[in-house]
LONUTOR-855920 format. One record per residue (C-alpha): residue number from 0; y, z, x. Coordinates in steps of 0.05 Angstrom, whole numbers, plus 5000, padded with zeros to 4 digits. Example, Ala and Ser with C-alpha at 12.3 -4.5 7.8 and 13.67 -1.06 7.14 Angstrom:
<nodes>
<0; <4910; 5156; 5246>>
<1; <4979; 5143; 5273>>
</nodes>
This chain:
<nodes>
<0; <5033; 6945; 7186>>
<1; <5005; 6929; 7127>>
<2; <5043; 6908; 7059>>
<3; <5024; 6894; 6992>>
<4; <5007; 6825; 6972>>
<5; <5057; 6782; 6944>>
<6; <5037; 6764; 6871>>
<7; <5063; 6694; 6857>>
<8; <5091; 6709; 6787>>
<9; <5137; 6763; 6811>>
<10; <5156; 6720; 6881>>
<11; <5177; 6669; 6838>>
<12; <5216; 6705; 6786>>
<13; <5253; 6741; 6839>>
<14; <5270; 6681; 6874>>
<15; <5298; 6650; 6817>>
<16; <5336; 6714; 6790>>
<17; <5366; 6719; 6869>>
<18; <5378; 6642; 6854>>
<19; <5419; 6655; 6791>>
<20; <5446; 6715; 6817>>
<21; <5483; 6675; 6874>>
<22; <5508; 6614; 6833>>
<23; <5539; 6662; 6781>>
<24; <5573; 6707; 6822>>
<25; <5587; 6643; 6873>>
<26; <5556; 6684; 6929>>
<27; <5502; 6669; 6972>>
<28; <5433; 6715; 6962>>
<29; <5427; 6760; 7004>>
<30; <5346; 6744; 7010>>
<31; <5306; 6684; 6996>>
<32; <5232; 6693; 6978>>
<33; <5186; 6640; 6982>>
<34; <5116; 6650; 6962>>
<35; <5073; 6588; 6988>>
<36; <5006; 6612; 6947>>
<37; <5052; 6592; 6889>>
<38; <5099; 6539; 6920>>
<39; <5046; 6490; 6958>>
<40; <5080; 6428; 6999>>
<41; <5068; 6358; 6961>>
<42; <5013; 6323; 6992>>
<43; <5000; 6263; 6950>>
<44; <5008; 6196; 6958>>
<45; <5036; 6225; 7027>>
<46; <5051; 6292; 7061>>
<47; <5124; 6303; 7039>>
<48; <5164; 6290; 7103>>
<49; <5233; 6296; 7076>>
<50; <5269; 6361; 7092>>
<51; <5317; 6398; 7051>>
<52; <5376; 6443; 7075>>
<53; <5351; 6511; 7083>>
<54; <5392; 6570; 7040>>
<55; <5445; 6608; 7065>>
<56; <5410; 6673; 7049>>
<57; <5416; 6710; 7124>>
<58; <5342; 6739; 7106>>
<59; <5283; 6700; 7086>>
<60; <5216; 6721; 7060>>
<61; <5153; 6683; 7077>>
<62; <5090; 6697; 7045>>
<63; <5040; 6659; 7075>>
<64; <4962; 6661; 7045>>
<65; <4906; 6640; 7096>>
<66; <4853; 6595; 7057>>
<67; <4795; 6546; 7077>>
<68; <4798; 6478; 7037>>
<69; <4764; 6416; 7039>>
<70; <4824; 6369; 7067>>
<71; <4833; 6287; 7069>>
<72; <4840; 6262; 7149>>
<73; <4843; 6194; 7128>>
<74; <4828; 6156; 7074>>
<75; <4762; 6173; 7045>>
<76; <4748; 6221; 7103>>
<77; <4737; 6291; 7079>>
<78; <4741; 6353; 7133>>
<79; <4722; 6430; 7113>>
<80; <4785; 6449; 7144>>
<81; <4827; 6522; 7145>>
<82; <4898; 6521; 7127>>
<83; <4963; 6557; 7124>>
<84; <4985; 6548; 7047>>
<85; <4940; 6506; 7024>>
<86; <4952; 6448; 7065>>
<87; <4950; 6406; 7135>>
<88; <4996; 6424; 7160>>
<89; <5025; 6482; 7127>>
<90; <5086; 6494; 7091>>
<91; <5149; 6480; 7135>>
<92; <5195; 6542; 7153>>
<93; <5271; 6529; 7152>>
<94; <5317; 6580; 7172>>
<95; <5383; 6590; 7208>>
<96; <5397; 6613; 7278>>
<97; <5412; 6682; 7275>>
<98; <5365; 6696; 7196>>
<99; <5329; 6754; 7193>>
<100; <5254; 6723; 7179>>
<101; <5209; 6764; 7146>>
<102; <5128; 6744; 7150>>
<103; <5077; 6764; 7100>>
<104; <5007; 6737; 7127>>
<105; <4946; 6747; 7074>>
<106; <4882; 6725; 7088>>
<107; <4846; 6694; 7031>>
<108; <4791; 6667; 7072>>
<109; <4719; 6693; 7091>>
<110; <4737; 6701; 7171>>
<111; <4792; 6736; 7214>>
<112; <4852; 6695; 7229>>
<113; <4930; 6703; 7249>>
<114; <4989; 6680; 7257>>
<115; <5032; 6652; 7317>>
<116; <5103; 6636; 7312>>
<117; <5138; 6605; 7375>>
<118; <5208; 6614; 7344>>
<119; <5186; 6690; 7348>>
<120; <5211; 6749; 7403>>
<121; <5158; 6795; 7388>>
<122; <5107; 6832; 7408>>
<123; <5047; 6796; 7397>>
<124; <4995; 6860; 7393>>
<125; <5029; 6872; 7329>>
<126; <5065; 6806; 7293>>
<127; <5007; 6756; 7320>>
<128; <4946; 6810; 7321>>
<129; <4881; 6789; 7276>>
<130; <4871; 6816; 7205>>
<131; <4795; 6805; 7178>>
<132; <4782; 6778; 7104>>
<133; <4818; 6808; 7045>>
<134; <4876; 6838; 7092>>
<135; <4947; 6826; 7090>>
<136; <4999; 6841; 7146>>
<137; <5081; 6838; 7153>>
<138; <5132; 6832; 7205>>
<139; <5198; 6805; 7217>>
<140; <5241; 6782; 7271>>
<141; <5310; 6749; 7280>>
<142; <5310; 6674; 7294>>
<143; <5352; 6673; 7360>>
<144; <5345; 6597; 7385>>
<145; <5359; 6535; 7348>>
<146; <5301; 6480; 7344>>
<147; <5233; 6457; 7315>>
<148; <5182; 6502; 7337>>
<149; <5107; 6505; 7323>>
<150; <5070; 6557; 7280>>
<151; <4993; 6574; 7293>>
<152; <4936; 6610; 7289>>
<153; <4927; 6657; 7348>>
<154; <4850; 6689; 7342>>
<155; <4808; 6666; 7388>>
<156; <4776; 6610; 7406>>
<157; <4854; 6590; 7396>>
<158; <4828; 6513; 7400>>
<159; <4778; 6520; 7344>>
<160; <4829; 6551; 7297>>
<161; <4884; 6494; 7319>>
<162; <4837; 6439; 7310>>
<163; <4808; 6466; 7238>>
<164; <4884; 6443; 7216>>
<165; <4912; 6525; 7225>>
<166; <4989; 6505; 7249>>
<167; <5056; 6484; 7218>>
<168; <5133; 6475; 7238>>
<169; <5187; 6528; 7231>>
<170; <5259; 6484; 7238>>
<171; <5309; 6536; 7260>>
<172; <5385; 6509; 7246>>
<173; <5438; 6517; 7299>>
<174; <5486; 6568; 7285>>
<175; <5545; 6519; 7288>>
<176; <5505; 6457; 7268>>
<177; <5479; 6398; 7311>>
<178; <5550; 6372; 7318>>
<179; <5531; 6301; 7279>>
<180; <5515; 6302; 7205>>
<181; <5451; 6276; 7185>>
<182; <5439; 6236; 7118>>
<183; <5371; 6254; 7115>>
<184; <5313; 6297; 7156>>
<185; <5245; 6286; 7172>>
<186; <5195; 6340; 7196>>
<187; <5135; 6305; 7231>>
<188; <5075; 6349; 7258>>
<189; <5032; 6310; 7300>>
<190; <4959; 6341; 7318>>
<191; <4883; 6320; 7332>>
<192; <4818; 6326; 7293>>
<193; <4753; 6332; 7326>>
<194; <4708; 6311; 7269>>
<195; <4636; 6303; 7260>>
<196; <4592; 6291; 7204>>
<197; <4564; 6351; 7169>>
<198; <4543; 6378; 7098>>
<199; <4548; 6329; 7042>>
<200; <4580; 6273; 7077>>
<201; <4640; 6315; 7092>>
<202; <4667; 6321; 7163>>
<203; <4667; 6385; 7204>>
<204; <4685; 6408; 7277>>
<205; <4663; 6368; 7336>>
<206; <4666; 6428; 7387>>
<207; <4645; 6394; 7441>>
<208; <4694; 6331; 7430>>
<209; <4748; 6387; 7431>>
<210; <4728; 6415; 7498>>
<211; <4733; 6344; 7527>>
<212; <4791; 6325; 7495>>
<213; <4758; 6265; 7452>>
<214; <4797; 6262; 7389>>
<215; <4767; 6227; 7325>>
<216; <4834; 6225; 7296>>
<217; <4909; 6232; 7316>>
<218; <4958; 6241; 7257>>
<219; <5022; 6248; 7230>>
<220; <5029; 6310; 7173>>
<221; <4947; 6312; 7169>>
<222; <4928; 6260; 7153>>
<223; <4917; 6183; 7197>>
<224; <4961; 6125; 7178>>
<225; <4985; 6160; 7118>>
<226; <5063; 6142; 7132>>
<227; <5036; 6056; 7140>>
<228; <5020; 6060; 7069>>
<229; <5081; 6102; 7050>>
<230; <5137; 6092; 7100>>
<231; <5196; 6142; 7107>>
<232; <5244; 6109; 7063>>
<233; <5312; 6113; 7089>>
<234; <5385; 6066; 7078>>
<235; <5408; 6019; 7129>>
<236; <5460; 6057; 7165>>
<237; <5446; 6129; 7158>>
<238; <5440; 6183; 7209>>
<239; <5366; 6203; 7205>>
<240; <5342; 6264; 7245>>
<241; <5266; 6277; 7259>>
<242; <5236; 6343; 7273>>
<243; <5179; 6333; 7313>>
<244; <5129; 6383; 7326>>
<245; <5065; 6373; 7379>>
<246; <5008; 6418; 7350>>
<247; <4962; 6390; 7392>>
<248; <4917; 6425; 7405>>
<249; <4903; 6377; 7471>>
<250; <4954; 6321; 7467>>
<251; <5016; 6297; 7489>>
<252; <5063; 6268; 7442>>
<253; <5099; 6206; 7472>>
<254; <5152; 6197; 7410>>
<255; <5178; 6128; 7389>>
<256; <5210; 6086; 7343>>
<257; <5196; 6015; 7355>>
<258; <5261; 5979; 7340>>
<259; <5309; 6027; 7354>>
<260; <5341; 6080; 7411>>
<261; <5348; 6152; 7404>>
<262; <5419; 6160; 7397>>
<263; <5413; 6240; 7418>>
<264; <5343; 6284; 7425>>
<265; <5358; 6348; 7426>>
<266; <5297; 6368; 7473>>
<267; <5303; 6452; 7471>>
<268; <5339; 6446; 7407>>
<269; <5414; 6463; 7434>>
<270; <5462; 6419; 7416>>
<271; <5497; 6424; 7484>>
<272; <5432; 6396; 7514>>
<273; <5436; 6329; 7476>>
<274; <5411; 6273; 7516>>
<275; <5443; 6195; 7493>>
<276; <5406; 6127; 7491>>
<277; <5338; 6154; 7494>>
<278; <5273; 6104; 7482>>
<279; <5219; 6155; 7486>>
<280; <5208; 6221; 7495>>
<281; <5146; 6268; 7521>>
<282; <5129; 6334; 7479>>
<283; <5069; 6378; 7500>>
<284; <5020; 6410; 7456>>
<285; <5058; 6461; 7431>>
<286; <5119; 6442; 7439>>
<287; <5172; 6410; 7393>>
<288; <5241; 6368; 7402>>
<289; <5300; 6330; 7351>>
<290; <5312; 6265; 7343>>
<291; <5370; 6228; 7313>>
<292; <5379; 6150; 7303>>
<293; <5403; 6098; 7259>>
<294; <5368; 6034; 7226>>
<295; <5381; 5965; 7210>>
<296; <5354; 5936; 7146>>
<297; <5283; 5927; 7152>>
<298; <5213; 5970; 7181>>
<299; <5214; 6011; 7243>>
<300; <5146; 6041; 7266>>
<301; <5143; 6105; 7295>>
<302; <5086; 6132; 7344>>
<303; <5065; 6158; 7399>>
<304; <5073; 6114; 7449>>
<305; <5004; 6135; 7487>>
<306; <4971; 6079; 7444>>
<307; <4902; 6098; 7444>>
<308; <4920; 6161; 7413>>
<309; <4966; 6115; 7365>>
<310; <4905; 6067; 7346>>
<311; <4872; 6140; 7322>>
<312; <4921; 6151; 7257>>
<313; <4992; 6167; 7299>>
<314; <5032; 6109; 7279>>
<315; <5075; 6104; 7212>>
<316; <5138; 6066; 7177>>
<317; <5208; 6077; 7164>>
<318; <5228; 6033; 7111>>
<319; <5314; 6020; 7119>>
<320; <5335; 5989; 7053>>
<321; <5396; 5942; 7052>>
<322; <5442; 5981; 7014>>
<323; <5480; 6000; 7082>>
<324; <5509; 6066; 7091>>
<325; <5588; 6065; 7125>>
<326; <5606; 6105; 7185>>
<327; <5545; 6139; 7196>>
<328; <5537; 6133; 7269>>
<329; <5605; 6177; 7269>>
</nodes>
């Protein structure tokens, strides 16, 4: 079905009248509108990993504009890339088990493209079909499991669109919490790029790389090594819980922090499922699983511990200050 487009100004003063709405009358909104062709995720000096709590509005409003961009894969390494938002990856999704999610998919590019949530029980000849250039489409669906799930484009060849930089993470929150409180939260997407040279000096898709799973590049967030040159910065002490998310589109992601153990990974995203004392764990393309630990003062690297991929961008800091934080392995 087919909606019309979000305009930015209005998304944005509705969002903050809903906003003012629920902090005068002391009441949750009922809906939460986010429009990310206003609202684009902070990209510079470093994809911004940090997470915030999502709203307690029980119905959330995505619009979500399709555009192609000229992207940075490393440093001084320039890709024609496609993009969710703006950005690689896109923006990050944060709901609550049980939200009503509400997509608004417009495609501001020159090609057909889509949408694929994994969070999603729908039918997918209607939520995840193609819309061509200038066309918008809406659906909605309620967000039944807890856990970080991966967001993508669907139209065919699915590997072309995934490697172009066309996926994100949606975090969906446990209805009754994780059962540990976190003192801060990190979303990490990891994925591959398949680059060659092209046009101008600027990188575009190595197709046949792809098809033989020969990655230029694996990365954290979009971009190699970004996180070495801007660690995570956390405080020595505090619970810290990592959303990871395998976009692939080919590789395994073999999660680990050097210097530390997993004190739970919450591999399906229930809470009941919690696994203790964990050093590494395995999450397929496509796939996605939470991680909670504590640090020391001092630098932790994280990667993936298949270390060819890791040599290719997929390695970056957490930086645990000395002001320590009491009690927060409790």
């Amino acid at each position: 079905m087919t909606k019309t487009r979000l305009v930015v100004g209005i998304a944005a003063a509705a969002l903050v009248g809903i906003a003012a709405y629920g902090f005068a009358g002391n009441v949750a909104p009922a809906v939460e509108r986010v429009d990310f062709g206003g609202t684009q995720r902070a990209t510079d000096p470093a994809w911004a990993a940090e997470l915030s709590p999502p709203s307690k509005a029980p119905v959330k409003e995505f619009g979500i504009p399709v555009t192609h961009e000229r992207i940075e894969i490393a440093d001084g390494v320039t890709y024609d890339g496609w993009t969710f938002g703006g950005t690689v990856p896109g923006p990050v999704l944060h709901v609550r088990q049980g939200d009503r999610v509400r997509i608004t998919l417009v495609n501001e590019s020159d090609m057909p493209h889509s949408i694929d949530l994994h969070a999603a029980r729908v039918a997918m000849d209607d939520a995840f079909r193609t819309i061509g250039p200038g066309e918008e489409m809406s659906f909605e669906f309620e967000a039944t499991e807890p856990g970080a799930f991966m967001v993508h484009c669907g139209t065919p060849p699915v590997l072309m669109h995934i490697m172009q930089g066309m996926y994100m993470a949606i975090i969906v929150e446990p209805r009754g919490g994780w059962g540990t409180k976190a003192d801060r939260e990190f979303v990490l997407v990891q994925s591959e790029f398949y680059a060659k040279p092209g046009a101008d000096g600027v990188m575009g898709p190595d197709w046949q790389a792809a098809t033989t799973k020969q990655p230029s590049w694996v990365v954290f967030n979009g971009r190699a090594f970004q996180y070495k040159a801007n660690p995570l910065e956390v405080k020595a002490g505090e619970r810290v819980r990592f959303f990871v998310v395998n976009a692939g589109p080919n590789m395994t992601s073999d999660f680990h922090i050097v210097g530390t153990i997993f004190d739970r990974v919450y591999p399906d995203g229930d809470p009941a499922h919690a696994l203790s004392g964990v050093q590494t764990w395995l999450i397929p393309a496509g796939g996605g699983a939470v991680f909670e630990t504590t640090f020391g003062p001092g630098t932790y690297a994280f990667v993936t511990h298949s270390f060819a991929d890791a040599e290719k961008g997929a390695v970056g800091l957490v930086h645990a200050s000395s002001a320590v934080v009491a009690d927060a392995a409790n």
